[in-house]
N, C-alpha and C positions, 0 to 999 in steps of 0.2 A: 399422596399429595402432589405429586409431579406428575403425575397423569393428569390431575383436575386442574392444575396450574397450565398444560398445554391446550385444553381445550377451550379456558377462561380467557387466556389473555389476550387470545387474535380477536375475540368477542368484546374484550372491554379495548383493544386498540381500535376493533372499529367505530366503535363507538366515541372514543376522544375525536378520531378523525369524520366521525359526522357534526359533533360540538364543534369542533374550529370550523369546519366547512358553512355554517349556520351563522356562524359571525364575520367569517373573511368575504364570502363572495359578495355579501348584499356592498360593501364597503367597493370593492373590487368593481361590482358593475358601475357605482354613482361618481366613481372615480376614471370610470372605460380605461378598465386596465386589461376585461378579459375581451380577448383576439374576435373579431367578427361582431360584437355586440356592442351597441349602442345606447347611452340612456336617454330618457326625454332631456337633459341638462343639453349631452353632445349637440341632438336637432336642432335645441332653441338657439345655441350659440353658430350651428350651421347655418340657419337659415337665417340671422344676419349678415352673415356676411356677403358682400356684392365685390363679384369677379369680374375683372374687364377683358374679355378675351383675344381683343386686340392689342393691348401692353402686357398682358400678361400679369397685372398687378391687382391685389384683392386691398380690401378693404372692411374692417370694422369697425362701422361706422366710420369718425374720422380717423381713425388710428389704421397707418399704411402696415398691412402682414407679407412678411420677407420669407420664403421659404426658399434654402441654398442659396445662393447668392456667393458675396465676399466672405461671410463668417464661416459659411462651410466650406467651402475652395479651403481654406486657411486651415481647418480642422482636420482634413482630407490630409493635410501635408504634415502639421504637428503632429497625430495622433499615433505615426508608424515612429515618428523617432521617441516619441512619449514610450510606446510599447518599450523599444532597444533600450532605450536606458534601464528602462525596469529589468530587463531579461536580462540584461549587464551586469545589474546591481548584485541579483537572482544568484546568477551566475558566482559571482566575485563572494559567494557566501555560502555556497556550494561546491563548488568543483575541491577547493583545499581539502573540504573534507573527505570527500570522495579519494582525492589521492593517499592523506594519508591512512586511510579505512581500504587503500588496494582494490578499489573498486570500479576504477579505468583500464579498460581492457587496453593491456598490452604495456603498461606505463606501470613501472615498482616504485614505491617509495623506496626513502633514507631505509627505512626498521624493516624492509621488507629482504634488502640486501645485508642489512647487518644478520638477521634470523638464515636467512639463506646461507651465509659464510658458519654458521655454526654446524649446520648437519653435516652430522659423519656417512660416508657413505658405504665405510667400510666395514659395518655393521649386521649386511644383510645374511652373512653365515652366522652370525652370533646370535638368531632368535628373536624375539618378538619384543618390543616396546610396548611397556603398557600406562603409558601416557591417554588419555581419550585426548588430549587435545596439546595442541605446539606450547610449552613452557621453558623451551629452548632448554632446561637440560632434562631429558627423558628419563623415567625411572624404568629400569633396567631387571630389576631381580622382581618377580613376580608377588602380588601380594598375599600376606597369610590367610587371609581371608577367600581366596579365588584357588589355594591350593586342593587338587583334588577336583575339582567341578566340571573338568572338562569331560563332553559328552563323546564318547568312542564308539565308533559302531562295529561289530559284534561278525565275526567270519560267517556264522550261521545266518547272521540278520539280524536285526536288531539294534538297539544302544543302548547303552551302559553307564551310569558317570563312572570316573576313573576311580574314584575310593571305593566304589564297589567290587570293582574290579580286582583290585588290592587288598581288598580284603578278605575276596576268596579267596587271594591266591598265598594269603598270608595261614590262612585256618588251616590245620595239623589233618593231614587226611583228604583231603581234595585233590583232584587232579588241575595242575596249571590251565588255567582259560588263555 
């Protein structure tokens, strides 16, 4: 089934993605949204209009068309401190967490100094933590389930897990490994 399933579904997704494409673009062109194309609507409304190339001012019909001018000048200047505040706001709902998640390089939280004052450092003759993960206080004595499992490699070559090992060297009549 999952082999039929890999070969099916780039076949049935292209296919969705020819349905949408069949309904979007026709919509897309009478709209002139796609880049370089024009519909007969764009011409008809082009070729009313009358440009006066010495003021520089168009016209349709009576209705005066302003393109840049004051409203853009004015947008040109709101739209960079519109961005900042956003990226402010952004910010101001972000960064907290990032600190307390210890995730700004170079910058510890509160919890990251309190966990840090806890580790013993005087531990590293005393063997192995088998914590997988910081619970601030580490278990220490190894578990019963893991006794035994460690894999040993072998003078001749080889590896061994350790209960095997032990267990020749326990049977009546063998020589020590």
């Amino acid at each position: 089934r999952r082999v039929a399933m890999d070969k099916v579904m780039p076949a049935v997704g292209g296919l969705v993605g020819l349905w949408a494409a069949s309904k979007i673009v026709p919509v897309m062109y009478h709209w002139d949204l796609i880049p370089g194309v024009a519909s007969p609507a764009y011409w008809e409304r082009a070729n009313k209009i009358k440009y006066n190339s010495e003021t520089g001012e168009a016209y349709l019909g009576e209705v005066r068309i302003t393109v840049g001018g004051a409203p853009r000048a004015a947008m040109d200047k709101l739209m960079p401190a519109v961005g900042g505040v956003i990226g402010l706001w952004a910010a101001s709902k972000i960064v907290p967490v990032m600190y307390h998640w210890d995730l700004i390089p170079g910058v510890a939280s509160p919890a990251y100094w309190e966990r840090a004052n806890k580790i013993r450092y005087n531990y590293y003759t005393e063997g192995i933590v088998y914590s997988p993960y910081d619970t601030g206080d580490p278990i220490r004595e190894m578990p019963p389930e893991c006794a035994g499992k460690m894999m040993l490699r072998q003078k001749g070559g080889g590896w061994k897990l350790q209960s095997e090992i032990e267990a020749a060297r326990d049977e009546p009549g063998d020589a020590p490994v």
